[in-house]
GUDRENKOL-664679 format. One record per residue (C-alpha): residue in three letters; x, y, z. Coordinates in steps of 0.001 Angstrom, whole numbers. Last residue first. Layout:
<fifis>
('ala' (X Y Z))
...
</fifis>
This chain:
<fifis>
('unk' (55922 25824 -59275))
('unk' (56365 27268 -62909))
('unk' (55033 30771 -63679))
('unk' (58319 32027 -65465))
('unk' (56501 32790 -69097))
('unk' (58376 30049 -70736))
('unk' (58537 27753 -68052))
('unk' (54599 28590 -68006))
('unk' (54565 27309 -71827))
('unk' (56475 24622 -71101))
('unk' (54385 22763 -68559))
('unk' (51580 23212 -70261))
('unk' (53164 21883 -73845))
('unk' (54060 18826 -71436))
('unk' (51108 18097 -69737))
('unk' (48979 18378 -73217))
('unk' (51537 15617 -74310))
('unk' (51045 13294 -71133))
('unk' (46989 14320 -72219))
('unk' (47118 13026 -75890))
('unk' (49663 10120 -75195))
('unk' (47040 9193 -72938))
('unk' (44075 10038 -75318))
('unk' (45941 7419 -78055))
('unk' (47628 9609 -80696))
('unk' (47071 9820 -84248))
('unk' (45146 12792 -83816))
('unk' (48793 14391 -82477))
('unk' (49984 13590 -85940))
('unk' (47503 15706 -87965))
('unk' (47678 18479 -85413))
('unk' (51509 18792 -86189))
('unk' (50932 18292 -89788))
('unk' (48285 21651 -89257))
('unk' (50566 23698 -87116))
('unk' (53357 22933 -89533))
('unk' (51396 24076 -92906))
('unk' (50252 27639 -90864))
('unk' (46859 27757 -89838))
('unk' (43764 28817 -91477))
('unk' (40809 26643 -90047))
('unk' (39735 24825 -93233))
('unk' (43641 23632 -93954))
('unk' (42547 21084 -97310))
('unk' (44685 18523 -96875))
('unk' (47838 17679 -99697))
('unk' (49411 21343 -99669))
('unk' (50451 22151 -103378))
('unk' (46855 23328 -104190))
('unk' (44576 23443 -107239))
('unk' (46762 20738 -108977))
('unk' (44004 18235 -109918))
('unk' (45057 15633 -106818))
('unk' (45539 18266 -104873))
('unk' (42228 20501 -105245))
('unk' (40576 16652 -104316))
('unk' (42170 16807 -101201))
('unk' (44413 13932 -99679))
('unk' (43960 11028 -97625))
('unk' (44906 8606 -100374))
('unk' (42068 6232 -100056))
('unk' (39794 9208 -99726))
('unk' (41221 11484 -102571))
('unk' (41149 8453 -104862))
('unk' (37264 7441 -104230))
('unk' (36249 10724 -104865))
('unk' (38527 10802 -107868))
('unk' (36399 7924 -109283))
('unk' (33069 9365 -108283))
('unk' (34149 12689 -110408))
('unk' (35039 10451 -113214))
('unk' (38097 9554 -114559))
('unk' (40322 10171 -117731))
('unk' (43499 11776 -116165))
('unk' (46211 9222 -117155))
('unk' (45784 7748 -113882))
('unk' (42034 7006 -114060))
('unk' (42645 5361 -117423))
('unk' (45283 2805 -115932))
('unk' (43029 1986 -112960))
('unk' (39845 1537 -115554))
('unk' (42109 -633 -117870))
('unk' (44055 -2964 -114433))
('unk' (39831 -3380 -113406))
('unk' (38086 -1630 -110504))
('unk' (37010 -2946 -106641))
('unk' (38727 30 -105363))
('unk' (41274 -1562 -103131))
('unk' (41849 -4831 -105203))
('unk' (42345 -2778 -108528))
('unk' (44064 -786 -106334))
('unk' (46400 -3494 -105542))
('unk' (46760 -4372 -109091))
('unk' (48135 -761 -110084))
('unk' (51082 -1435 -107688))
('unk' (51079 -172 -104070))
('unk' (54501 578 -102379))
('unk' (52242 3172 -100822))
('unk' (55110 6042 -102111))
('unk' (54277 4461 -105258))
('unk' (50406 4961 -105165))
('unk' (50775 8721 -104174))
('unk' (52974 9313 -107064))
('unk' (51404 7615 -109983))
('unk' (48179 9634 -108656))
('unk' (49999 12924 -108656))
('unk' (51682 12444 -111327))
('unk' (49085 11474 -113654))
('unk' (46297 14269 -112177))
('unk' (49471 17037 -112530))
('unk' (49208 15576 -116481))
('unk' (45438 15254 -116919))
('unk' (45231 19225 -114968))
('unk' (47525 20252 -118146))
('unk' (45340 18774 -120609))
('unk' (42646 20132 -120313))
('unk' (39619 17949 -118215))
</fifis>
């Protein structure tokens, strides 16, 4: 790996674990590795297995991790960055909250075109 992708790799791991709160001991815990192996993997000497592992825990996309892409998932069915997040969040939801929400975007899109009973 050149050095450039080690460095994005560094910050990007260093980054993702601190907005956790998670210290290198709790992936040691979380990926059943030693303090050495979690240390190399963050300066950028891993395997592919290892960054596997990291784009999984992390919920993010290996092209992030090495600096392919800015945008954390990997958008397969080309929409816009706030379509996506918004679809991200709305998976979150319970299948109530998924239909009352459904209601509402139905409701306002014939408000919006005047069809409303």
């Amino acid at each position: 790996m050149e050095s450039s992708t080690k460095f994005i790799l560094h910050e990007r791991l260093v980054q993702l674990r601190t907005e956790r709160g998670w210290s290198q001991y709790d992936l040691e815990e979380k990926l059943y590795l030693t303090q050495k192996a979690i240390s190399n993997i963050e300066k950028g000497n891993c395997t592919l297995s290892n960054l596997i592992q990291l784009a999984d825990l992390y919920d993010v996309s290996l092209d992030y991790l090495i600096g392919r892409s800015s945008e954390r998932k990997y958008n397969t069915l080309g929409m816009d960055a706030l379509v996506f997040d918004i679809i991200e969040q709305v998976n979150r939801f319970s299948t109530t909250e998924k239909e009352i929400l459904l209601q509402h975007l139905k409701l306002a899109n014939e408000l919006k075109s005047g069809i409303a009973t």
